[in-house]
N, C-alpha and C positions, 0 to 999 in steps of 0.2 A: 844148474846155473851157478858160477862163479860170484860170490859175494865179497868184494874188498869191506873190511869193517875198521874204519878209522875211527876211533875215537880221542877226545881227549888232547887233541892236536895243539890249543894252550896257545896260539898265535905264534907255534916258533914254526916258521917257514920255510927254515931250513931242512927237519927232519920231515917235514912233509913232500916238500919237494923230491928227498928219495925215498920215499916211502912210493909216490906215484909212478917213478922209472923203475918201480919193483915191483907194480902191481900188474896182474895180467885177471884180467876179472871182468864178467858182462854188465857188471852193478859194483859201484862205490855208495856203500852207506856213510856217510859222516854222522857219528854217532852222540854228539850233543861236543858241549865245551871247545868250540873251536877258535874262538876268536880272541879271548879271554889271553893275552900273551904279550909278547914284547913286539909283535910284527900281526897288528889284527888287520890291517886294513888288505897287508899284502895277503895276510894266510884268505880273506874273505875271497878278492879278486880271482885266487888262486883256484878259488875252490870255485866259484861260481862262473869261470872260464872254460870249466872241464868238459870236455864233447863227451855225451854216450847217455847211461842209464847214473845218474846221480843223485840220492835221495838224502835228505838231512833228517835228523829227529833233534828236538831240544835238550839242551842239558840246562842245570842247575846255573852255571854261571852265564849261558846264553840269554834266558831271562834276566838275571838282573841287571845285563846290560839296558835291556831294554826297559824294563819298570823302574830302575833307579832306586828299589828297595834296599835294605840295609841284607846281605849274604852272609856267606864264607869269607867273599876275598875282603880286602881292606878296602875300604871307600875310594882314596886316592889309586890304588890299581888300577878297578874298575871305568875311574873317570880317563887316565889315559888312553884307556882303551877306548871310551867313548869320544875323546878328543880327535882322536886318528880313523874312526870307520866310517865309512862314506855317509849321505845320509839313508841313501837306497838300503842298506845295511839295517837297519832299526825295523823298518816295516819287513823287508824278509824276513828278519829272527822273530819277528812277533807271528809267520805264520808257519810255523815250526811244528809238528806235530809231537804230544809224549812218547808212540810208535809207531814202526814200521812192518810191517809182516810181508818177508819173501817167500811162497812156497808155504813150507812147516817150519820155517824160522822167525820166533818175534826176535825186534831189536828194540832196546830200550836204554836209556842212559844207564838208571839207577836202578829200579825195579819197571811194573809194567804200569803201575799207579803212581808214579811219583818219581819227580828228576830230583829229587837230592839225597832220600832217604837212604841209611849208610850201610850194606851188608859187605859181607864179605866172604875168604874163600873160607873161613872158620864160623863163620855163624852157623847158631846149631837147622838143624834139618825145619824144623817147627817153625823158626821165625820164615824161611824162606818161604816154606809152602803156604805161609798164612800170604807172604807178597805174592805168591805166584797163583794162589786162589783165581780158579774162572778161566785160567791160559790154556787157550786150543794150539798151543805147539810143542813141536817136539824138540824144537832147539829156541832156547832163552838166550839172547846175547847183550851183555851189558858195558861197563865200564866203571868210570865214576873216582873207582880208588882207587885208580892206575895202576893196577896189580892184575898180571894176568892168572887166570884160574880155567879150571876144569873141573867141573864135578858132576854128581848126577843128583838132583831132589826130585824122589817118585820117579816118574815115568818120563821127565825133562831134564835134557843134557843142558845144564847151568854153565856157560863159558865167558867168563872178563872177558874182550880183547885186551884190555890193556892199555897204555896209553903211546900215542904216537910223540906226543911234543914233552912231556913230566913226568916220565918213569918211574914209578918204585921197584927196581929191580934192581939184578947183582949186577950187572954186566951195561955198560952206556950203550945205548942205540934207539931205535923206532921203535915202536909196540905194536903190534896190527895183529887181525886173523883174517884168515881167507874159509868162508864157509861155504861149503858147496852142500846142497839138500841136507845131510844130518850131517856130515863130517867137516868136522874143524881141525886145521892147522895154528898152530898158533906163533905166529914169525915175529921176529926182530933183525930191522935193517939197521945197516950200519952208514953214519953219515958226519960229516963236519961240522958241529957245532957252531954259530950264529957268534956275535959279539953280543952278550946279553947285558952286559954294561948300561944297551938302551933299557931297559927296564927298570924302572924306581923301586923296585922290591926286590927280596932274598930270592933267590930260585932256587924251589926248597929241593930237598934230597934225602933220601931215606932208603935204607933198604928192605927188600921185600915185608921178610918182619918188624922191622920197628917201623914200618907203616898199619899193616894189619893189625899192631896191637894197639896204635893210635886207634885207628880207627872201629875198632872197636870199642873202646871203651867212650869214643865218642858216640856210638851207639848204643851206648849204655845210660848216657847222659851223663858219664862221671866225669 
């Protein structure tokens, strides 16, 4: 079975739109952080329009839309966002599950305990296997810091998708993987960039490493 894994999509609507004319898969997982963006209402309709096998898991900033807690993003981001999503929109993301298991593949935002908590493709072996403690699969699929990875910890193939709408990568385009039973592809479409001008904040940009080393040290707490 074909598994489309969007993650990370960030409300830009644009790259999701070809991100879906490039998907050929029996299941789209949207993989947390969807709405969170400069186009949340269009990216939600978007997504909640799609005929076939469609499954969501929560991410980090999917809840704080909806609890209104203080996050990651800037409080005025978030309130745009919540300005523009329909109302139907609050009560779906509040029933959003932390994962989803296809087969022998879990999918998870951040880890399989928790939609914020920050690893990466350089965290050492020990911090992961202590996250992945208890997991009956052979393929772990995440996101989170927009950076696609591959790795193995133990006996589970550890694979980012990456991020559809926020990249941290070399090269501009979509981030996605297509997972089929244990084997992952890990794709980048290429698409038109949106007018992001609508959006009240920086839309940030990093390259692969000067995000991993962000974010690590913010998992450091430094």
């Amino acid at each position: 079975m074909r598994i489309a894994a969007l993650y990370d999509i960030h409300g830009n609507v644009p790259a999701l739109d070809a991100v879906l004319a490039d998907v050929d898969a029996e299941v789209i997982l949207v993989g947390g952080d969807f709405v969170a963006g400069p186009w949340p209402a269009e990216t939600y309709e978007r997504l909640r329009s799609l005929e076939g096998d469609v499954r969501f898991i929560r991410g980090n900033a999917d809840r704080e839309v909806v609890d209104e807690e203080p996050g990651r993003a800037p409080p005025e981001l978030m309130e745009f966002v919540r300005e523009r999503l329909p109302e139907e929109a609050f009560g779906f993301l509040r029933t959003l599950p932390l994962t989803v298991s296809v087969g022998r593949a879990l999918f998870c935002h951040a880890t399989p305990r928790n939609d914020e908590e920050i690893f990466t493709r350089i965290s050492p072996d020990e911090r992961w296997e202590e996250a992945l403690a208890g997991v009956d699969a052979e393929v772990v699929v995440c996101g989170h810091t927009h950076i696609q990875f591959d790795r193995r910890i133990g006996d589970i193939r550890l694979v980012n998708a990456g991020s559809v709408g926020m990249p941290y990568e070399r090269e501009p385009g979509a981030y996605w993987a297509l997972v089929d039973g244990t084997d992952v592809e890990l794709r980048r479409t290429e698409y038109v960039p949106g007018d992001l001008s609508v959006w009240p904040g920086e839309w940030p940009e990093a390259s692969p490493d000067e995000a991993t080393e962000f974010f690590e040290r913010l998992s450091r707490g430094e």
